[in-house]
C-alpha beads as a LAMMPS data file, in Angstrom:
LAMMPS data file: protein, C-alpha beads

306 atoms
305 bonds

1 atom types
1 bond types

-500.0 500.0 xlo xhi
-500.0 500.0 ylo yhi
-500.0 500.0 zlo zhi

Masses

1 110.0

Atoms # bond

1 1 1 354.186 -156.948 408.383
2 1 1 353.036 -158.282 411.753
3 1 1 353.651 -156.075 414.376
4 1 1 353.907 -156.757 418.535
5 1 1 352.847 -153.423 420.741
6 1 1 354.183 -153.774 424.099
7 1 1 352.956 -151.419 426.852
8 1 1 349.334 -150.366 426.842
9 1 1 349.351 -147.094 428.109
10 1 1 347.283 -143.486 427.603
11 1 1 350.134 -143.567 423.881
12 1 1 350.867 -147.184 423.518
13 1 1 347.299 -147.959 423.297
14 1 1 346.766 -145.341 421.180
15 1 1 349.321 -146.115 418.866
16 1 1 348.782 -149.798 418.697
17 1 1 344.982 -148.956 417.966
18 1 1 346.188 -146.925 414.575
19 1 1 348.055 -150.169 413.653
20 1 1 344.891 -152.368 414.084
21 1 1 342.672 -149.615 412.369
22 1 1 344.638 -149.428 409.442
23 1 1 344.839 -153.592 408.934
24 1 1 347.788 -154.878 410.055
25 1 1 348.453 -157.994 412.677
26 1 1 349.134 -156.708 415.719
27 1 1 349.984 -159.029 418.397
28 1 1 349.914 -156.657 422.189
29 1 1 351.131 -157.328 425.450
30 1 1 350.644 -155.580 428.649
31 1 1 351.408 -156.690 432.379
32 1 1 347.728 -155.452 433.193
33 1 1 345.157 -157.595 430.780
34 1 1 342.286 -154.912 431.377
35 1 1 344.135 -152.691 429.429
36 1 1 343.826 -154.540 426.158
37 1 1 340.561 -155.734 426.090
38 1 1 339.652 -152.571 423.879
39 1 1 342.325 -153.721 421.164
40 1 1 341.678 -157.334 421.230
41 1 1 337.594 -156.664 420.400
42 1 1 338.582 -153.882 417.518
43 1 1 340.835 -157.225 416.595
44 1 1 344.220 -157.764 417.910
45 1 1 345.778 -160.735 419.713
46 1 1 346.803 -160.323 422.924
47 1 1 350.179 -162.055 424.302
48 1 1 351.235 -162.896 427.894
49 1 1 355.129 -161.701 427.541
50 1 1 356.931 -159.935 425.214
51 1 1 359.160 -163.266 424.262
52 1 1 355.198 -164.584 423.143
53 1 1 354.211 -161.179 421.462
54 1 1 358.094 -161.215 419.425
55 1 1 357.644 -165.056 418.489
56 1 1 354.417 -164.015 416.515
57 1 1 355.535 -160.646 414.681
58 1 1 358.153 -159.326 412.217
59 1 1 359.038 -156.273 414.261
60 1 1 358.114 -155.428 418.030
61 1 1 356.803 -151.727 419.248
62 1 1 357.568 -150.689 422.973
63 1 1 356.182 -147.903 424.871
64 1 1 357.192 -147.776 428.541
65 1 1 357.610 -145.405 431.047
66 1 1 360.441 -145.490 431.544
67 1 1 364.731 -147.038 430.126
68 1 1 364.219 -149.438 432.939
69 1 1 361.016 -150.747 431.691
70 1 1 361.760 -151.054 428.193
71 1 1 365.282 -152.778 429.105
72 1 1 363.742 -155.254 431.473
73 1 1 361.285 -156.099 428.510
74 1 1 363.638 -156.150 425.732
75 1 1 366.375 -157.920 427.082
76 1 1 364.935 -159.971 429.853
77 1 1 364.310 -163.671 430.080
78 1 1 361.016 -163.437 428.830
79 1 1 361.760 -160.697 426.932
80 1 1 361.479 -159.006 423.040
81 1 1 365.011 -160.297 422.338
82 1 1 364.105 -163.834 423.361
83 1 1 361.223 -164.457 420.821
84 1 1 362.001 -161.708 417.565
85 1 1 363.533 -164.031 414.809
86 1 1 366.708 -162.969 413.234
87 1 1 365.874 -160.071 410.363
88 1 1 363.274 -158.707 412.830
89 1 1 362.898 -155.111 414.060
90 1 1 362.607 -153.581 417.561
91 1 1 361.142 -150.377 417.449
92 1 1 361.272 -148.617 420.681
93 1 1 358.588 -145.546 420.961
94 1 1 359.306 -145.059 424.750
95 1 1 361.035 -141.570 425.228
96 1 1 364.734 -142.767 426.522
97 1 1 368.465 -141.412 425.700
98 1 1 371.069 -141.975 422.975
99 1 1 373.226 -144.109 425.513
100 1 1 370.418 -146.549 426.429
101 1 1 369.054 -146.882 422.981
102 1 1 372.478 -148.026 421.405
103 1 1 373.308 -150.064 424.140
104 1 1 370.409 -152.284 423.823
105 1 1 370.747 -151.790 419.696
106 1 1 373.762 -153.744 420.247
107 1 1 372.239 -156.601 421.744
108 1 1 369.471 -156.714 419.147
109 1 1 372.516 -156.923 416.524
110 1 1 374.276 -159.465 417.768
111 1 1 370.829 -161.498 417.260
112 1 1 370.732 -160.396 413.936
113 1 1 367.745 -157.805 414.862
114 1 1 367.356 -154.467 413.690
115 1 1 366.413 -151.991 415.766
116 1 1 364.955 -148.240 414.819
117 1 1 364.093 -145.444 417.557
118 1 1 360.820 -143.722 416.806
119 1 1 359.757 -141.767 419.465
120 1 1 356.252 -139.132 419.218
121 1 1 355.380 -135.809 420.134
122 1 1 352.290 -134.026 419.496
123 1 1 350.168 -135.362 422.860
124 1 1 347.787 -138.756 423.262
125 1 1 345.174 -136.796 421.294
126 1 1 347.059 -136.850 418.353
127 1 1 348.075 -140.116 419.016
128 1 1 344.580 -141.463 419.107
129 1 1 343.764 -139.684 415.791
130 1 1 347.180 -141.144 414.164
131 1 1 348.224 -137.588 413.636
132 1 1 350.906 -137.389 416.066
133 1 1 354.668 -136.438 415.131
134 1 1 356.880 -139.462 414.802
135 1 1 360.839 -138.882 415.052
136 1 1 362.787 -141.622 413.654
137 1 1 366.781 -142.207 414.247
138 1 1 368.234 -145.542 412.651
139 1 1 369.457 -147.206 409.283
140 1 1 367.217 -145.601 406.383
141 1 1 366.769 -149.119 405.072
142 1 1 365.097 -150.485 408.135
143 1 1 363.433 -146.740 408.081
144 1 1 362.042 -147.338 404.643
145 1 1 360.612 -150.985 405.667
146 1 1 358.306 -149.764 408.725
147 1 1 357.343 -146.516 407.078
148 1 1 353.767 -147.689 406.137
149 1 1 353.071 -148.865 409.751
150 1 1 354.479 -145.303 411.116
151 1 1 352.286 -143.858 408.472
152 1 1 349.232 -145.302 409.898
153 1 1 350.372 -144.069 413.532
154 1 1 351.302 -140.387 412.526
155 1 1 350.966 -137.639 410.533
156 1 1 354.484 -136.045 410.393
157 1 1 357.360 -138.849 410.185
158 1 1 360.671 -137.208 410.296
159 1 1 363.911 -139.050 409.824
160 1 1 366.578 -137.585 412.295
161 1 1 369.951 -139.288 411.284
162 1 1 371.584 -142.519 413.169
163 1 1 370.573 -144.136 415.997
164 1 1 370.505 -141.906 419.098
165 1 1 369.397 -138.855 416.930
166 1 1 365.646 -139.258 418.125
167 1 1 366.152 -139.677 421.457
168 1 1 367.768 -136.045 421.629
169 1 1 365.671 -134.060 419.743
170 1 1 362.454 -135.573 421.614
171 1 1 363.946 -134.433 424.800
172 1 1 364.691 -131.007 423.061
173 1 1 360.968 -131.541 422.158
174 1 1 360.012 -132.183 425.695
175 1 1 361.849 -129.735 427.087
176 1 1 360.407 -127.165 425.261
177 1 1 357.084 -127.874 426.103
178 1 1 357.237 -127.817 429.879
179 1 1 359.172 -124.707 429.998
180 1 1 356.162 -123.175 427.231
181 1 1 353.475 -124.770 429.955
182 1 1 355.088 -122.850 433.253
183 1 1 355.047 -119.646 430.775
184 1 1 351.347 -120.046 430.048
185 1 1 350.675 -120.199 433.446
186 1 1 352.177 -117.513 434.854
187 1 1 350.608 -115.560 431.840
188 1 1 347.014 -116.792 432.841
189 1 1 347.883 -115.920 436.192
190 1 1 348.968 -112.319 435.412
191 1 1 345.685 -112.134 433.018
192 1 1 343.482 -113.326 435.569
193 1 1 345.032 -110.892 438.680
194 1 1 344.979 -107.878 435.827
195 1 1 340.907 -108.665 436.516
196 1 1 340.694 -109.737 432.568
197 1 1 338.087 -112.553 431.495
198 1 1 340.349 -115.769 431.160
199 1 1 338.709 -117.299 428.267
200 1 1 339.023 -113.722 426.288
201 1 1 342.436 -113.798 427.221
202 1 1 342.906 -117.102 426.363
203 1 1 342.040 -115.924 422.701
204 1 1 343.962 -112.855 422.892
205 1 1 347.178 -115.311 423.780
206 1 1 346.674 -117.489 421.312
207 1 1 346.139 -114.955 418.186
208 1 1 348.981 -113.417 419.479
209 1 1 353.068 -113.762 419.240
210 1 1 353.499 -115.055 422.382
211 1 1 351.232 -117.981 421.265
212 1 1 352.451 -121.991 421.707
213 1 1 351.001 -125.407 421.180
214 1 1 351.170 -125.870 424.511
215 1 1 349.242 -122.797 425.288
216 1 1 346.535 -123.905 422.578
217 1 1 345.959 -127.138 424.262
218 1 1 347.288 -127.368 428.270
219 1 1 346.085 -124.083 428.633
220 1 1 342.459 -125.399 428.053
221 1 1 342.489 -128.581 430.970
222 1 1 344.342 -125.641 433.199
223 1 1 341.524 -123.137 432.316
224 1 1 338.931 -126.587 432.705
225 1 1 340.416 -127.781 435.735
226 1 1 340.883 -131.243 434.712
227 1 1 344.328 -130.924 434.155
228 1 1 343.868 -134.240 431.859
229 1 1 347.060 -134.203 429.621
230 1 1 347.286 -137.970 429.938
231 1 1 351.020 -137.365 430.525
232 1 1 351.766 -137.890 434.730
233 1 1 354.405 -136.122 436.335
234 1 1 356.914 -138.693 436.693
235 1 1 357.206 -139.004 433.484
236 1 1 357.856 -135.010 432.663
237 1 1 360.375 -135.068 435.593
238 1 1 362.402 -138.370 433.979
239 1 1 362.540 -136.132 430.580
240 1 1 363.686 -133.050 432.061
241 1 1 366.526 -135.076 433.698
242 1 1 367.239 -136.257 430.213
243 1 1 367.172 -132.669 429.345
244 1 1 369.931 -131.810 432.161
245 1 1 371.871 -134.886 431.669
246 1 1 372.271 -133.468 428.008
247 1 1 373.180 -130.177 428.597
248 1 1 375.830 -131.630 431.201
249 1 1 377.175 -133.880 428.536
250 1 1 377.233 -130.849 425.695
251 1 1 378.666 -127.681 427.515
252 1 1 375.479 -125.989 426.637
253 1 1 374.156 -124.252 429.905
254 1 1 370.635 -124.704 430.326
255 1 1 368.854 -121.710 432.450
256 1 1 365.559 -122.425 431.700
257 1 1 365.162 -125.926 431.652
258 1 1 367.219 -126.547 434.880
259 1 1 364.739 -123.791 436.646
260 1 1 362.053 -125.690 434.820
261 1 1 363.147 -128.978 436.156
262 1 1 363.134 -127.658 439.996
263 1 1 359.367 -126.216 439.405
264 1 1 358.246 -130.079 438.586
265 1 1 359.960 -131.615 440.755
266 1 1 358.464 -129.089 443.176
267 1 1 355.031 -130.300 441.782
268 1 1 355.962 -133.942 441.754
269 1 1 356.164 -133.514 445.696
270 1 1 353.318 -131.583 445.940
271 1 1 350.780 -133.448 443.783
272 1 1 352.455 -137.162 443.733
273 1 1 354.124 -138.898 440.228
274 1 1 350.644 -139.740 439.139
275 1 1 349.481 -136.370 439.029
276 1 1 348.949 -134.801 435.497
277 1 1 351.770 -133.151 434.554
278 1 1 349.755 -130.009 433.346
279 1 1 348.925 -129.638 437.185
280 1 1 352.490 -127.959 437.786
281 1 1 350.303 -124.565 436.839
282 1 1 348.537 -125.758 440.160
283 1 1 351.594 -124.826 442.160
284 1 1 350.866 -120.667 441.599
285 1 1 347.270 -121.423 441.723
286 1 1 347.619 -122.579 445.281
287 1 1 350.249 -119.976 446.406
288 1 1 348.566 -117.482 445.393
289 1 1 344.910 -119.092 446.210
290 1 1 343.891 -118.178 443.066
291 1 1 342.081 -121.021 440.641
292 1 1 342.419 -120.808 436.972
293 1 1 339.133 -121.329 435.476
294 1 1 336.434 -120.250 432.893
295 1 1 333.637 -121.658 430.515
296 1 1 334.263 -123.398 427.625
297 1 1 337.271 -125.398 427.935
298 1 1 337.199 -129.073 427.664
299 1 1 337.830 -131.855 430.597
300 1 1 340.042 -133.501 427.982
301 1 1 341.307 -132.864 424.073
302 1 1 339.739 -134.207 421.778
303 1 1 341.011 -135.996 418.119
304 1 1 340.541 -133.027 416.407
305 1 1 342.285 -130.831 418.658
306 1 1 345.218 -129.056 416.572

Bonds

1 1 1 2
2 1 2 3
3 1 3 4
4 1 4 5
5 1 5 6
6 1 6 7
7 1 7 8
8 1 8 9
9 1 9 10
10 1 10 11
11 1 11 12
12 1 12 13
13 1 13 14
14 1 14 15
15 1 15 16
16 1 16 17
17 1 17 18
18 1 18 19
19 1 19 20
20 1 20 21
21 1 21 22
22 1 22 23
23 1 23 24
24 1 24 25
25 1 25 26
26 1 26 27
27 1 27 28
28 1 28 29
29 1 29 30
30 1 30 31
31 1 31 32
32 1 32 33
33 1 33 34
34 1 34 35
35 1 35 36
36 1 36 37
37 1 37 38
38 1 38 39
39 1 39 40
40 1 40 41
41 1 41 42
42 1 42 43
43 1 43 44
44 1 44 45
45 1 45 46
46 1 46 47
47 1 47 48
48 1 48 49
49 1 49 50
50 1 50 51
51 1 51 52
52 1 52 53
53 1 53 54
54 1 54 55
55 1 55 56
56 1 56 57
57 1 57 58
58 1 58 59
59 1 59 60
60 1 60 61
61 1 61 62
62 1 62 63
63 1 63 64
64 1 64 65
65 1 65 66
66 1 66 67
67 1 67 68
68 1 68 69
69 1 69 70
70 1 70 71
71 1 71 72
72 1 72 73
73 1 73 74
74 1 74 75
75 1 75 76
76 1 76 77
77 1 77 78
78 1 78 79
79 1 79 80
80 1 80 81
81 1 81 82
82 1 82 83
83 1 83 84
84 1 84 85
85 1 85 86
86 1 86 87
87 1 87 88
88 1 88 89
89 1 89 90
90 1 90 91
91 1 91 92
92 1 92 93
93 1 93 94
94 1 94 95
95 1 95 96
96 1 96 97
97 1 97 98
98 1 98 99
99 1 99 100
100 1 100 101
101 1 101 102
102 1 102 103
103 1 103 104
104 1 104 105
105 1 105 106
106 1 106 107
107 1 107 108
108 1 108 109
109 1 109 110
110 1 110 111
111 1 111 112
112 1 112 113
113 1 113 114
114 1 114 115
115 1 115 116
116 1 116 117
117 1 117 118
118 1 118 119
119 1 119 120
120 1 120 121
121 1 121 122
122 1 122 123
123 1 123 124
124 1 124 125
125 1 125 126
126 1 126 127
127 1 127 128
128 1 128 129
129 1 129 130
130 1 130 131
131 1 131 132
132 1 132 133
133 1 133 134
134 1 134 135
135 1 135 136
136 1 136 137
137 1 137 138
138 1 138 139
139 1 139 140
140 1 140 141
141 1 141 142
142 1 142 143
143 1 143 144
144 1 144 145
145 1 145 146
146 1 146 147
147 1 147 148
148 1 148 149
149 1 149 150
150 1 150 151
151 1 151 152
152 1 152 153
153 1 153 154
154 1 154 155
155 1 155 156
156 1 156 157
157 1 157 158
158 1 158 159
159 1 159 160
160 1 160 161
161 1 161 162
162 1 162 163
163 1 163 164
164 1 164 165
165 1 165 166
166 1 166 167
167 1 167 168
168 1 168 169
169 1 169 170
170 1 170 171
171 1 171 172
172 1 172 173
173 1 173 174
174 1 174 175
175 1 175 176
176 1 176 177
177 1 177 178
178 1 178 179
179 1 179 180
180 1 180 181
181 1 181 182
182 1 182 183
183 1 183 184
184 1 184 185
185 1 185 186
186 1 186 187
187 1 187 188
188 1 188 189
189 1 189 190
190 1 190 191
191 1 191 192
192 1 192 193
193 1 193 194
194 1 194 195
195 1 195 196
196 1 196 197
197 1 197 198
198 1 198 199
199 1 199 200
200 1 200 201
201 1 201 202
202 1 202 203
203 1 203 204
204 1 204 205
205 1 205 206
206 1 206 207
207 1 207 208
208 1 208 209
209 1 209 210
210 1 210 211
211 1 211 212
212 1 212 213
213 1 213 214
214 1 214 215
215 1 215 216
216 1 216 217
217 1 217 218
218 1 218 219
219 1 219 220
220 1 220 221
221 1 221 222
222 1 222 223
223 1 223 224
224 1 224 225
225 1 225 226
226 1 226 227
227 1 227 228
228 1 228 229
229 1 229 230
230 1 230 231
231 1 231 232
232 1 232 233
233 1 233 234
234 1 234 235
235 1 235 236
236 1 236 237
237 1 237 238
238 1 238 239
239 1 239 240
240 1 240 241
241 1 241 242
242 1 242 243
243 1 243 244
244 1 244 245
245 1 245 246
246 1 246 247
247 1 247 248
248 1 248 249
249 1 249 250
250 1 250 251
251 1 251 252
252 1 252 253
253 1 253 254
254 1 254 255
255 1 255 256
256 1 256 257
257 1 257 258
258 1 258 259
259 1 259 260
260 1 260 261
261 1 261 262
262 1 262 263
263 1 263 264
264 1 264 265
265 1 265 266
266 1 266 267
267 1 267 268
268 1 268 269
269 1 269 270
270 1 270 271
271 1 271 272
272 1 272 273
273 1 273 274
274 1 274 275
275 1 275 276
276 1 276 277
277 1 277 278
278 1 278 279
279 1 279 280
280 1 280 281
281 1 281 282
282 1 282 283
283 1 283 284
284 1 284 285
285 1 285 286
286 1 286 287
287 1 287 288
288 1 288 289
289 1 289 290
290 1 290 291
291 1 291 292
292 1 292 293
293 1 293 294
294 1 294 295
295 1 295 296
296 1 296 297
297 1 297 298
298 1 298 299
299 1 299 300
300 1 300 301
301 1 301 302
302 1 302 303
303 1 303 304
304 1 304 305
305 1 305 306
């Protein structure tokens, strides 16, 4: 199939360069050009709107920051719903919720167009190497059809159940790992004022029960100082309101990830939206005036990190 990647971010690039890798016709589209160049010399085609990128594929891939962005290009004059031909698919990658996604799934419908939600977790790392987690909700059918190109884009693909499905267990997802990344830095942060080497403790942490994924990798760009997640923290704020919203909507009370949600929002004014979202460990670092660094750790993570 011939697919249209819309939104050339740290993931949507990635992503869209797995589809190009592994042979397919990929058509991309991003309001800053610069950003595709990379894709268009390993091969693409690049497209100047979504309604151009849709007119030239079977099924279109967005991966925005944000429900705004992805309705805007969907359903806007110029948008994905504008140029995708009856029996085509709109697969939407961005991390949104189960209201949003079905809303627009109606519109796609009532042009005859499929759409499947298919957000990832795992981190741009992953992405790059096409090994990242891919959560599906939608018709198994229209599952079953894109499987090879969500094959070539990740390593786990797990089908959740009906539309909406996706788009709350990636915020569960989500969730998780920001409340795991304020844990590992108040761990480093007792480690380091207990006078213990950080990179031995480090080790000790992650051999240990009280080991994470997020401790095996954000730990590293803390312990670096890069902070270089390649995830900002607007974007962890918008999922942890997702993550509220949710537990509102429920009647499950949510302790952790409401406390959670204050510390980055707290960072978010600090540090600015564009600020890695790993850098909310910075906010004990600075109260205390206490940096959390040591030899060894890389600026970023590589492909064949985890």
């Amino acid at each position: 199939m011939r697919y249209g990647c819309i939104g050339l971010g740290n993931l949507g690039a990635a992503l869209a360069g797995c589809l190009v890798r592994a042979g397919f016709e990929v058509t991309v589209c991003d309001l800053d050009r610069a950003r595709a160049e990379p894709l268009i010399a390993a091969g693409a085609r690049f497209a100047a709107t979504p309604k151009a990128a849709a007119a030239v594929s079977d099924a279109v891939i967005t991966c925005l920051p944000s429900p705004a962005a992805s309705a805007a290009v969907v359903t806007g004059p110029d948008g994905v719903l504008e140029g995708l031909a009856s029996g085509g698919t709109w697969i939407e990658m961005s991390t949104t919720d189960d209201d949003e996604i079905r809303r627009i799934a109606g519109l796609a419908a009532a042009k005859g167009i499929a759409t499947l939600e298919a957000p990832v977790t795992g981190g741009v790392h992953r992405a790059a190497a096409g090994r990242i987690t891919v959560l599906v909700g939608g018709d198994k059918a229209v599952f079953d059809a894109h499987r090879p190109a969500l094959q070539a884009m990740g390593r786990e693909i797990l089908h959740m159940g009906p539309l909406g499905s996706a788009a709350v267990i990636k915020v569960i997802t989500n969730m998780l790992a920001f409340i795991h990344l304020v844990a590992a830095g108040e761990a480093l942060m007792l480690a380091k004022k207990g006078g213990l080497d950080l990179a031995q403790a480090f080790a000790a942490i992650k051999a240990s029960s009280g080991n994470s994924f997020v401790h095996e990798t954000e730990s590293q760009l803390v312990l670096n100082g890069s902070y270089d997640i390649g995830f900002t923290m607007d974007l962890a704020c918008k999922d942890l309101g997702f993550a509220t919203k949710y537990g509102r909507a429920f009647g499950v009370p949510l302790d952790l990830a409401g406390l959670t949600e204050q510390t980055f929002i707290r960072a978010r004014a600090q540090y600015g939206g564009s600020a890695w979202s790993t850098q909310v460990v910075k906010l004990l670092e600075d109260a205390l005036s206490t940096d959390l660094r040591a030899l060894g750790f890389p600026e970023r993570l590589g492909p064949d990190a985890l």
